[in-house]
Each structure stands twice: as structure tokens, then as C-alpha cells.
N, C-alpha and C positions, 0 to 999 in steps of 0.2 A: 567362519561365523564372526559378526561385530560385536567388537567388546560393548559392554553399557554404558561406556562413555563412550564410544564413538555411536552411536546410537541416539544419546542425548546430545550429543552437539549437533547430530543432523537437525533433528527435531527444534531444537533451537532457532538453527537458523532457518527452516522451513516456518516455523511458528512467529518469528520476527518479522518475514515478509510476511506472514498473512495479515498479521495484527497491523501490518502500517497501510495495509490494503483496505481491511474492515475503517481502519477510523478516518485514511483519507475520504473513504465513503459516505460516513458519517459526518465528518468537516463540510463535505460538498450538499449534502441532503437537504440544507434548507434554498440552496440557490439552485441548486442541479436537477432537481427531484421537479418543483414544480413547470422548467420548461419541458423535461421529456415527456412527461405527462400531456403539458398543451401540446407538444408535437406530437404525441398518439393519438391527440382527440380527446383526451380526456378532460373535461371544465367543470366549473362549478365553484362554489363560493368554500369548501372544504379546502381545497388547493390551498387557500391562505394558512391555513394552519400549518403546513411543510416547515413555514418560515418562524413557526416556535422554536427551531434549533438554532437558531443565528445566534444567542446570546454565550452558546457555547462552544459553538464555532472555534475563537481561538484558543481556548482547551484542547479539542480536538485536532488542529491544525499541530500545538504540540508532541502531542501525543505520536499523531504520525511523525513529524521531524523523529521522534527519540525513535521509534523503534525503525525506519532506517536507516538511521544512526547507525543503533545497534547491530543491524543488519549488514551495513557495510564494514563497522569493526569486525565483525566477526567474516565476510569474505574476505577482505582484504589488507587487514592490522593482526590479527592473528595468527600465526602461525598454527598452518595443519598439524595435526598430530596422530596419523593413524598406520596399523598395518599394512606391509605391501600387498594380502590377497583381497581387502575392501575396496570396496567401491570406491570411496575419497579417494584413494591414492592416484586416483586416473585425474591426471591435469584434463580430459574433457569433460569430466562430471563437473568439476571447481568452474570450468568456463561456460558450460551451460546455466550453473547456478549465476553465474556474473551475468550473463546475457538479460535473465531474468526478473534479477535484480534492479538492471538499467529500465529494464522492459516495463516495470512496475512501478518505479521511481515516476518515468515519464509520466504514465496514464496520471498515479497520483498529482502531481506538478499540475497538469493539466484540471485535473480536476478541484484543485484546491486554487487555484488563480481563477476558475470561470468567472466569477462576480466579478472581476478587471474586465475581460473581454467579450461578458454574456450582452452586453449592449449592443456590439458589432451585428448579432445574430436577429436582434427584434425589433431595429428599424428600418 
């Protein structure tokens, strides 16, 4: 059975990727938001409102840098520290979490530069 710290450090670092996931989301929603929408068919003069988040936009662009920041200190400047019968202790739990990590990083990346290369897509 995991100790409570090893428990709370999963949680951490599952909670660190989420959090950079939510606010890369968020960073992206005033640029991103209203083209999937016209790509669904969805139109109208409401659309415009999506782009009342732009002003906080690089709040939120922060915000995700820190928490995969945080997220990558904690796979990879850290040192593990848990029992040999827990889960952590299997180097393919640690490499699936890194996969993931990458895997997430990307989309965000992606998703927080569209307003660079969301032009390519509407002329």
C-alpha cells in the first residue's frame, strides 16, 4: 500500500499536467475557440465575444509555462523517492508519465502559437 507521500506526489504531478493543460486551453480560447466553431458551421455575430479573453491571454500563456515547468521539475530534476512494491518504482510507469508529458507539452505549444500560424489556415 502507498505511503501519503508517495500518493501526494503522484497527485502532484498528475495535477501539474492537468493545470497546464486547462490554461493552455484557456490562453488559446480567444483565437482557437472562434475558428473551430466556423469550422463546425457554427456563425454569428456572438463569435466575437470568444476574443474578450485576448487581454489575458499572456497571464494565462504564463501560467501554463509555470505549471509545465513545474511538471517537468518534478519528472525530471527530482529525484523519485518511493518503495520497491509501488507503482513508481517501475521505470515504465516514470516513462509513460514522460511520454505524456512530451505529448501534452506539444498540443499545448501548438495550441498557444495558433495566432502565429492561424493565418496560413484562412486564406
Amino acid at each position: 500500500m502507498p505511503n501519503p507521500e508517495q500518493r501526494n506526489e503522484n497527485t502532484l504531478s498528475k495535477g501539474t499536467l492537468f493545470a497546464s493543460v486547462i490554461a493552455g486551453i484557456t490562453a488559446s480560447a480567444c483565437c482557437l475557440g472562434p475558428l473551430v466553431l466556423l469550422m463546425l458551421g457554427v456563425s454569428g455575430s456572438w463569435i466575437s465575444n470568444l476574443t474578450a479573453m485576448e487581454p489575458y491571454r499572456p497571464i494565462f500563456i504564463g501560467i501554463t509555462l509555470l505549471f509545465l515547468g513545474l511538471a517537468f521539475r518534478k519528472l525530471y530534476l527530482v529525484p523519485q523517492s518511493c518503495a520497491v512494491d509501488t507503482p513508481c518504482a517501475q521505470p515504465a510507469n516514470l516513462r509513460k508519465q514522460r511520454i505524456v508529458f512530451w505529448l501534452i507539452t506539444v498540443v499545448v505549444t501548438a495550441m498557444i502559437a495558433f495566432p502565429w500560424y492561424a493565418p496560413l489556415f484562412l486564406e
